[in-house]
N, C-alpha and C positions, 0 to 999 in steps of 0.2 A: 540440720542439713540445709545448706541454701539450694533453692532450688526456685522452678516456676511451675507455677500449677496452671497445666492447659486448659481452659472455659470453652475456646469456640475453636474450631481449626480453619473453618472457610472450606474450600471446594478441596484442598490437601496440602498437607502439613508436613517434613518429611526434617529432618534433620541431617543436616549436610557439611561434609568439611571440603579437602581440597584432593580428594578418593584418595583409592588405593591403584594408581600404577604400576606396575611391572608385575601383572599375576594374567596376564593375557595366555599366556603358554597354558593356565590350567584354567580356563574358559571365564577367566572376570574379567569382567568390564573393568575400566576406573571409574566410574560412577563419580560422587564430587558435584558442588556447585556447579548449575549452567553456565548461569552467569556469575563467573568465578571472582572480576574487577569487583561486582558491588560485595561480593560478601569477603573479600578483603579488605574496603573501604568501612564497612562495617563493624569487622573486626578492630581497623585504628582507630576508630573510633572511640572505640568500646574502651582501647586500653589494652585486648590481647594481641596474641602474636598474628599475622593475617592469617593462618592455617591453622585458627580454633573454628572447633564445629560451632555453628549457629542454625537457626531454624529459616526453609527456605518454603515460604508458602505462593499458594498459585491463585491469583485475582485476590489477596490481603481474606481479610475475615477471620485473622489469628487473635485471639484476645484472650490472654496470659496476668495470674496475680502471681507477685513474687514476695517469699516467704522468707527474705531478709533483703536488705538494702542492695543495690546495684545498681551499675551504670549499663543501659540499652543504649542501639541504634538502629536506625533500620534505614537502609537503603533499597535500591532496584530503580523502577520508575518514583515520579515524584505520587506521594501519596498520603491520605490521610492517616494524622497518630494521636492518639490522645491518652492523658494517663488520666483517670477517675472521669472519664469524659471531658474534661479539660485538654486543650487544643497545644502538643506538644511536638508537633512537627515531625518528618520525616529530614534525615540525612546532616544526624547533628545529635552530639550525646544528652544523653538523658537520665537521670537520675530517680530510680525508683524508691519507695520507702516499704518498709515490709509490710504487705498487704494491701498495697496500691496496686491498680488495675492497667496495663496497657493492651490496646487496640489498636489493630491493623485495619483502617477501611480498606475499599476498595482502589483500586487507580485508576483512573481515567484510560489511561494508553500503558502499555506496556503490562508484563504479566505476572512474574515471580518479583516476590520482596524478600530482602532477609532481614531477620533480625540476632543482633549479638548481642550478647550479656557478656559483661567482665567476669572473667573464669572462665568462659567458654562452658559449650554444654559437654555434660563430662559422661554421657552412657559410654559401656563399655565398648572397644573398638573391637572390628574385627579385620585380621588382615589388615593391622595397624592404618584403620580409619575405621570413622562413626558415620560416615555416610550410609543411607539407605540407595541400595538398588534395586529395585523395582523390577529388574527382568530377572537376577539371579534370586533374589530374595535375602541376601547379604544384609544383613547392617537392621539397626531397629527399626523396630514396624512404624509406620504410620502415625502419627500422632491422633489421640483421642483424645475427648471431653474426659477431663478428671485425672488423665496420667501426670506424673509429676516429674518433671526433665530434672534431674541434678545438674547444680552448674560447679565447676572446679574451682581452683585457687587462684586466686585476684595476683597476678603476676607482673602488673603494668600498669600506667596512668593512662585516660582519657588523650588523647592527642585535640587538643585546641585549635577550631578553625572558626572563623567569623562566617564564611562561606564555604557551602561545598554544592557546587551546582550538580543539578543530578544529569545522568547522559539522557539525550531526547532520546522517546520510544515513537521513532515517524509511521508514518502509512506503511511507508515506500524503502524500500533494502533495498542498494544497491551491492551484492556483493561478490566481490573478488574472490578468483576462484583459477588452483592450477592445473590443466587437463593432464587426463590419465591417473593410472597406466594403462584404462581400457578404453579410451576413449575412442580409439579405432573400432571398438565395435558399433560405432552409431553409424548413422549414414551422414547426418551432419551437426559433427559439435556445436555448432554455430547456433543451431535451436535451441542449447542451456539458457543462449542471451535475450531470454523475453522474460516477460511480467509473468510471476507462477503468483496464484493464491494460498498462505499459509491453512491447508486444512483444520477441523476439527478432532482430528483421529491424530495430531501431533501427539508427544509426551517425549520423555526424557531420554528412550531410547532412540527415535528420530521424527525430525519435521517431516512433516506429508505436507507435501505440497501439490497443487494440481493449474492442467493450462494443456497445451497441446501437445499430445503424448509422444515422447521420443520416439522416432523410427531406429531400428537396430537392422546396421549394416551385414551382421553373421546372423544365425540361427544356432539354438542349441546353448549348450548352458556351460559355466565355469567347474573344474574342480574347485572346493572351496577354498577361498584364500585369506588370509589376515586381514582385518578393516581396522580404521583407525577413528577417533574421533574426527568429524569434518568429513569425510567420504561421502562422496555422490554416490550413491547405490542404483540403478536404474534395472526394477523389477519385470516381467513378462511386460503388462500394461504400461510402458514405458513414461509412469510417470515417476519422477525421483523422489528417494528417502535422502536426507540429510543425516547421519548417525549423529547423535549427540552422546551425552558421556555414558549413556546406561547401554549403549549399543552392544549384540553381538559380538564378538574377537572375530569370529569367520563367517565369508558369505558366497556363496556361489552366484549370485549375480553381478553383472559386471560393474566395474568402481570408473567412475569416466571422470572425474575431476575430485579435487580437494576443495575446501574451504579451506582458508589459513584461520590460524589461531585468532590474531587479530577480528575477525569478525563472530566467532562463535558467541560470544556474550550479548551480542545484537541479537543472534537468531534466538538465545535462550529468550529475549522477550516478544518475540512476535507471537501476538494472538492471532487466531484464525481471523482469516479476511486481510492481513498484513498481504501487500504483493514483496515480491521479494525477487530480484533480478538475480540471476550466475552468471557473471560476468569472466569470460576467461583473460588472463593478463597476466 
């Protein structure tokens, strides 16, 4: 069986495709890559289709032997890779031999990496995806020391690039954002538009961010209603959650602006201490 046999996972390990949407109505998230751009870059890479699962780890520290030949990539921020401790670069295919060792260092800036194997990794799906979510407990567990990922059928060639420059993971987010449909409940939207600090207590269900606490124009709380990836959530303590893909379907706190699509894959990498502007526009 080809497969990869996990060694180290780093701080979490989790195996991620492009989720499962349209299961909202029976309380799933879509779960799926944060940063959805690099682990389809990763996949052309590789040779699969961009909607093969890959493994999607947080500050690197994955180090993986594979037990027949195969073509790896690993994208996210720019980061160290090496296969037998030899110096094999990040964001750009790579060929393993059966029994050869790759390692994911750490990044400098930025926070999740992925990594793709040709064949994609082939655990069983659920809810036609092999993404793990984290809040509902969907999808396989967490990668450990010793598990052995099976990978699928080699379906596709490597795609050929001389260059593939990786996106910057900056200090500073500046990001565009559309008000409402609660945004009447603040006293003034305008406060979204300063510098918030990416908290520690982030994860995949949403960024915490922190800075001076929204004032709310009403009192008293929502029935609950439908959230979406991207929704500015603004809790009692009026400081905002950002949902990201593992979020709740419902929430009785009010939603006062969107991210748009376009920026989510930015915020999947901001580490705590990242400021990060909401800019409405």
């Amino acid at each position: 069986m080809r497969a990869l046999e996990v060694l180290t996972t780093g701080a979490l390990a989790l195996v991620q495709d492009l989720g499962r949407p349209g299961y909202a109505h029976l309380g799933v998230p879509p779960s799926g890559a944060l940063d959805i751009g690099a682990l389809r870059l990763a996949n052309r890479l590789a040779g699969n289709p961009e909607g093969a699962a890959g493994i999607e780890t947080v500050l690197g520290g994955l180090s993986v032997r594979a037990t027949a030949s195969c073509t790896v990539a690993v994208t996210g921020p720019v980061v160290a890779v090496t296969v037998d401790g030899r110096d094999a670069g990040s964001h750009a295919a790579v060929t393993l031999r059966a029994g050869q060792t790759l390692t994911i260092g750490t990044p400098a800036r930025g926070l999740r990496c992925y990594l793709a194997v040709s064949g994609g990794i082939n655990v069983p799906a659920e809810l036609g995806s092999r993404s793990r979510d984290v809040l509902s407990g969907i999808g396989p567990e967490p990668l450990t020391p010793g598990t052995k990922v099976p990978l699928g059928t080699v379906t596709g060639v490597p795609e050929g690039a001389d260059v593939v420059v990786a996106p910057p993971s900056p200090d500073r987010l500046i990001v565009p954002v559309t008000l409402g449909p609660r945004d009447d409940w603040l006293a003034d939207a305008a406060a979204l538009d300063v510098w918030w600090t990416v908290t520690a207590e982030s994860n995949r269900v949403g960024l915490r961010i922190d800075g001076p606490p929204l004032r709310r124009e009403r009192t008293g709380e929502l029935p609950s209603e439908g959230v979406l990836t991207g929704a500015v959530q603004v809790p009692p303590n009026g400081l905002p959650v950002v949902f990201l893909a593992d979020h709740p379907t419902t929430g009785g706190y009010p939603v006062v602006a969107m991210v748009r699509r376009g920026s989510l894959d930015a915020l999947a990498q901001a580490r705590p201490g990242t400021q990060v502007r909401l800019h409405p526009s």
